[in-house]
C-alpha positions as CSV (number, residue, x, y, z in Angstrom):
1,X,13.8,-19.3,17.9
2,X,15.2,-16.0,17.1
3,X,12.6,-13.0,17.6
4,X,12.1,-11.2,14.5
5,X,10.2,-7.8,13.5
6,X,7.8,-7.2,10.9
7,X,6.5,-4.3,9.1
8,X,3.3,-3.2,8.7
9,X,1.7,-0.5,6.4
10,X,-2.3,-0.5,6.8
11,X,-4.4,1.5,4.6
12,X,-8.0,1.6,4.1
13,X,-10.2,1.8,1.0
14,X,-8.8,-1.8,0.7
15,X,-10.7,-2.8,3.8
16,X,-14.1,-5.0,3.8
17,X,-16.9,-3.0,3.0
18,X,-15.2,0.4,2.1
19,X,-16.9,1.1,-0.9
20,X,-17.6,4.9,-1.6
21,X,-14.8,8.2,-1.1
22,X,-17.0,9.5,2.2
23,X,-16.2,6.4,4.3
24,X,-12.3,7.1,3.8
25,X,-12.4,10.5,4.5
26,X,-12.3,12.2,8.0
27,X,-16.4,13.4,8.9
28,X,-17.6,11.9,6.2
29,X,-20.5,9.2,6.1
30,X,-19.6,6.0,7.3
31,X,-15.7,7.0,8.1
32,X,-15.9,5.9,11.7
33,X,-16.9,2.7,10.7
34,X,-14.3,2.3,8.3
35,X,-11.8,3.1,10.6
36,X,-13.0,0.5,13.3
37,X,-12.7,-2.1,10.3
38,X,-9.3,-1.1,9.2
39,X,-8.4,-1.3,12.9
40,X,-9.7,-5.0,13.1
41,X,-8.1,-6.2,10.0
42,X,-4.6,-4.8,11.0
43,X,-5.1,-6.5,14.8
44,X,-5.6,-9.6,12.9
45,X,-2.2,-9.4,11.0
46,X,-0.4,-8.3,14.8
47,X,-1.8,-11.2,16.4
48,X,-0.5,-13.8,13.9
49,X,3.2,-12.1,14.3
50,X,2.3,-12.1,18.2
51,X,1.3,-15.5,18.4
52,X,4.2,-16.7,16.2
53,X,6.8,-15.4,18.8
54,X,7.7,-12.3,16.9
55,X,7.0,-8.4,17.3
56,X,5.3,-5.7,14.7
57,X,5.5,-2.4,14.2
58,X,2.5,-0.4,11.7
59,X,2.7,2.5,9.7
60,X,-0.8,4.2,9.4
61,X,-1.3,4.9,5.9
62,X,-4.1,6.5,4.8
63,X,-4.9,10.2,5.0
64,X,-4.1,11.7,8.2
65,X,-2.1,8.9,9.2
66,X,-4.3,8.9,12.2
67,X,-7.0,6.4,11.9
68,X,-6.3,3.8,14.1
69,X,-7.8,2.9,17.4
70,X,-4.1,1.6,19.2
71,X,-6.2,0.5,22.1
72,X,-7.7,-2.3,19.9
73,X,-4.7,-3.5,18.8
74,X,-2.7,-6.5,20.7
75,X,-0.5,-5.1,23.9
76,X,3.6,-4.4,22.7
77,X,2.3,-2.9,18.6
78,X,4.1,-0.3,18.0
79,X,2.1,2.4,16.0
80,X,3.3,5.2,13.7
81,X,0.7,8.0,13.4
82,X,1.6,11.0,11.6
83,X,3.2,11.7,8.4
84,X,7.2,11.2,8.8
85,X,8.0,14.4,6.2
86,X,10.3,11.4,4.0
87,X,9.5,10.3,0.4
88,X,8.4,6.7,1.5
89,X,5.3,7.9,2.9
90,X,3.7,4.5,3.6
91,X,6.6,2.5,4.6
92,X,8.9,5.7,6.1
93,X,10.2,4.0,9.2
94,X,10.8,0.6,6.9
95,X,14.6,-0.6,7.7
96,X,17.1,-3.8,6.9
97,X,16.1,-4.8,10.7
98,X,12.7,-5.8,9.9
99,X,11.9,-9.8,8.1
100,X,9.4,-8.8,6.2
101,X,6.7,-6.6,5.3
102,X,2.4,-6.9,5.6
103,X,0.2,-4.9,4.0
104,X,-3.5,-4.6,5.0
105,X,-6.1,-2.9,3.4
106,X,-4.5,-2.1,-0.3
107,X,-6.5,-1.4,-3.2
108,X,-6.0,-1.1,-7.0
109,X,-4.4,1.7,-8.6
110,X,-5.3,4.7,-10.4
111,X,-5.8,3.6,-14.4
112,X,-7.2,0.4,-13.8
113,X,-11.4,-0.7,-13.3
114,X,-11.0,-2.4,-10.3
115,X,-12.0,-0.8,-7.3
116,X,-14.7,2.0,-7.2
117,X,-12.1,3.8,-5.3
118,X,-8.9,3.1,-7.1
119,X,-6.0,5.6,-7.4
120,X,-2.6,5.9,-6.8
121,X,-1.4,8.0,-3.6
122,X,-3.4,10.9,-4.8
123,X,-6.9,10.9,-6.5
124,X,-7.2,14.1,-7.5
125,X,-4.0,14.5,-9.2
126,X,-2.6,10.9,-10.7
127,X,-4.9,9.5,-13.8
128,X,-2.5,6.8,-14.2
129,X,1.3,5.6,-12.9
130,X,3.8,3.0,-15.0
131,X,6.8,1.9,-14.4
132,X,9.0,0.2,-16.7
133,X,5.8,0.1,-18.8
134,X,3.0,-1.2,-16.5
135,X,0.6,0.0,-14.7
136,X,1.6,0.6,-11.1
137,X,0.0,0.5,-7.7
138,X,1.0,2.0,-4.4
139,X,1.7,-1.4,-3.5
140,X,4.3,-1.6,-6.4
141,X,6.0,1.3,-5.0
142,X,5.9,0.4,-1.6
143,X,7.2,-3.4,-2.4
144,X,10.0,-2.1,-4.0
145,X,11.3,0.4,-2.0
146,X,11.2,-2.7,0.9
147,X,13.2,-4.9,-1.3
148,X,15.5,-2.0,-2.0
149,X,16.1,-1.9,2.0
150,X,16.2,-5.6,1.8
151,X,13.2,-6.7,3.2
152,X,10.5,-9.0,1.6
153,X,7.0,-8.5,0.8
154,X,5.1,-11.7,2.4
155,X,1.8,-10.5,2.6
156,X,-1.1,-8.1,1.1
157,X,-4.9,-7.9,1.9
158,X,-7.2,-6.0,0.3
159,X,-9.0,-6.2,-2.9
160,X,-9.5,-8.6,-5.7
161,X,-7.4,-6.1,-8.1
162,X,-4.5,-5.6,-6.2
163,X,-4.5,-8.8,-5.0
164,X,-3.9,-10.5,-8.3
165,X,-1.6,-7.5,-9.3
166,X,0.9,-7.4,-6.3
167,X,1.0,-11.9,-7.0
168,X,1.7,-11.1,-10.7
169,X,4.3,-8.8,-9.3
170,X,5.9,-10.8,-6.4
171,X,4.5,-14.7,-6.9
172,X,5.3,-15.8,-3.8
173,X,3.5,-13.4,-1.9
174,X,0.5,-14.6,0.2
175,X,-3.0,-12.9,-0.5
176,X,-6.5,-12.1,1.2
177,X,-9.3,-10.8,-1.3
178,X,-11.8,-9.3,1.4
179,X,-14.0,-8.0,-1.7
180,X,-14.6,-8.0,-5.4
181,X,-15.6,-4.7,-7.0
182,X,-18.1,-4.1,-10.0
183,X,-18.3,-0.5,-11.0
184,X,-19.7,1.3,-8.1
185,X,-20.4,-1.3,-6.0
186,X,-18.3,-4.1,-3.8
187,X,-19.0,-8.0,-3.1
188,X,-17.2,-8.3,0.6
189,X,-16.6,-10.8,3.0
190,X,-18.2,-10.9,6.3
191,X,-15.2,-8.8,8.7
192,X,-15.2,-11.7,10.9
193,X,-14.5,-14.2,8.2
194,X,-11.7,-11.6,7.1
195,X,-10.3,-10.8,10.4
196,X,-9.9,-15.1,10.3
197,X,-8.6,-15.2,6.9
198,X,-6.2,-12.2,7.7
199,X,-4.7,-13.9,10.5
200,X,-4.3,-17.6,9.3
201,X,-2.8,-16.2,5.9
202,X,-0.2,-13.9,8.1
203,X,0.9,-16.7,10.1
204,X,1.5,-18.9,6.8
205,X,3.6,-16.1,5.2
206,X,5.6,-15.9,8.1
207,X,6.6,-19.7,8.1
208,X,7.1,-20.0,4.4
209,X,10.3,-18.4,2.2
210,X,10.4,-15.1,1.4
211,X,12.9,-14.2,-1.3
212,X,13.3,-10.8,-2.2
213,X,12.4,-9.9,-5.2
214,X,15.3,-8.7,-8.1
215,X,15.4,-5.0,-8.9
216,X,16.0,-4.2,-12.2
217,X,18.8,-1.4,-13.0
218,X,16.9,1.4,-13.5
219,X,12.9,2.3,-13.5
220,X,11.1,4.0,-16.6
221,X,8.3,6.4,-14.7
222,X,5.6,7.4,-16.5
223,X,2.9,9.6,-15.0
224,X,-0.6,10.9,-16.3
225,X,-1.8,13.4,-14.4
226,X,-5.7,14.8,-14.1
227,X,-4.5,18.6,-14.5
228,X,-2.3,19.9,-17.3
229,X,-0.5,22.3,-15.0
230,X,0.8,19.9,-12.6
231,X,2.6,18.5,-16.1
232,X,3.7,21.9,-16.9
233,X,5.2,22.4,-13.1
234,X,6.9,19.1,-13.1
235,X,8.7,20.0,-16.2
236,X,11.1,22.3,-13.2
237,X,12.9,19.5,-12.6
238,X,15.5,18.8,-15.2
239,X,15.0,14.9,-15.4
240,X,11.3,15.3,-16.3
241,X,10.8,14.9,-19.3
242,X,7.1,15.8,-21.4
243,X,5.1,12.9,-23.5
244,X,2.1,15.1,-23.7
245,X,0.2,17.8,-22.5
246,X,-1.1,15.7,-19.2
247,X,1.7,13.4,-19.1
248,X,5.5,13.0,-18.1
249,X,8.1,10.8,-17.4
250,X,11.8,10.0,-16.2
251,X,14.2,7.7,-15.4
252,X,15.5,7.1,-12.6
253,X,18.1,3.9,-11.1
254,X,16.3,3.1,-7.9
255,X,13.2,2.6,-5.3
256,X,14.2,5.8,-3.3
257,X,14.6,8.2,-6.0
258,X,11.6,6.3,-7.6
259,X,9.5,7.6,-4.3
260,X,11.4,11.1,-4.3
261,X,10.9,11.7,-7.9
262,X,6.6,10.5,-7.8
263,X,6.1,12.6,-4.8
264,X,7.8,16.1,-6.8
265,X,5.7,15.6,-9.6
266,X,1.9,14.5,-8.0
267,X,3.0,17.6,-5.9
């Protein structure tokens, strides 16, 4: 059996019982805790690829970039701490070498009432992202942007929302709901049940087809954003284009300038 490498990008307001903005954020309440978790649920994914004869590499994330504990994950992960400075963010590092791509810890996006702590790379700035006239999650962005390097999305965990968005998106892809959200609050799994669910899900997307999904020629972007003057300061570049007073758009023709072009107008 040929060795093969796999992709990781970990976040963690997607993580079993992260429920409110202090546990996600460094010396807040609970953000120790949440970082432990995240930890466990990503060592889960590495041991499936480990086990299955194959190696990993994961991309920290969330915030900093510098949440989790390397020591706890299985010997030979590779782990990328630290903002890379390129428009992929999340899945900078991502290349054609790698079979597929995980992602742990997701959540839903920014416009949507799933997830007590849903947003969309930024929650201060993005109300709401579409493209091609849905709403869109991080994980949309990411998932394309690894199809446009040609390398297939096999696996999210996370919650409920994203969950059932990311398998209306790609349905092939194999999911883990850790939690259900309600307002405010979050139904969650126990993290042992998750850490096992997380790893026996891994190891069947591994063995299963992983098409990639078809890109479509060119991606319609439109972006509500919580401040009027971000609108007004995205207006500098000549393909943005106003709707309204909050909200802008353009078109762009793929995944890369799709990631360039979000990240110059969330600013």
């Amino acid at each position: 059996m040929k060795k093969k490498t796999y992709f990781i990008s970990a976040d963690i307001e997607g993580v079993t019982d992260v429920t409110a903005w202090c546990e996600t954020q460094k010396g807040g309440d609970g953000y120790e805790r949440s970082c432990l978790q995240m930890t466990k649920e990503v060592a889960a994914a590495c041991e499936a690829v480990i086990e299955a004869g194959h190696e990993v590499v994961v991309r920290d994330g969330h915030g900093t970039a510098r949440n989790i504990f390397h020591e706890q994950l299985p010997e030979g992960v590779r782990l990328m701490r630290g903002w890379a400075c390129h428009p992929a963010s999340m899945m900078a590092g991502l290349s054609d070498k790698y079979a597929g791509a995980i992602y742990i810890g997701y959540h839903a996006p920014a416009g949507s009432d799933e997830s007590p702590l849903a947003h969309t790379t930024n929650y201060d700035h993005v109300a709401s992202l579409e493209i091609n006239g849905r709403i869109a999650s991080e994980f949309t962005l990411n998932s394309l942007y690894a199809a446009s390097k040609g390398v297939p999305s096999i696996f999210i965990s996370g919650d409920s929302g994203i969950c059932r968005r990311a398998s209306e998106e790609i349905p092939d892809i194999v999911t883990v709901a850790v939690k259900e959200c309600r307002g405010n609050s979050t139904f969650n799994l126990h993290p042992k049940e998750v850490a096992e669910r997380i790893k026996a899900k891994v190891k069947e997307a591994i063995e299963k087809p992983a098409p990639l999904i078809e890109l479509p020629e060119s991606f319609e972007m439109v972006v509500r954003l919580k401040q009027h003057q971000l609108a007004r300061n995205a207006l500098s570049h000549p393909n943005v284009r106003r709707i309204s007073e909050d909200t802008v758009a353009c078109t762009v023709h793929s995944p890369a300038e799709l990631c360039f072009m979000f990240g110059f107008i969330v600013g």
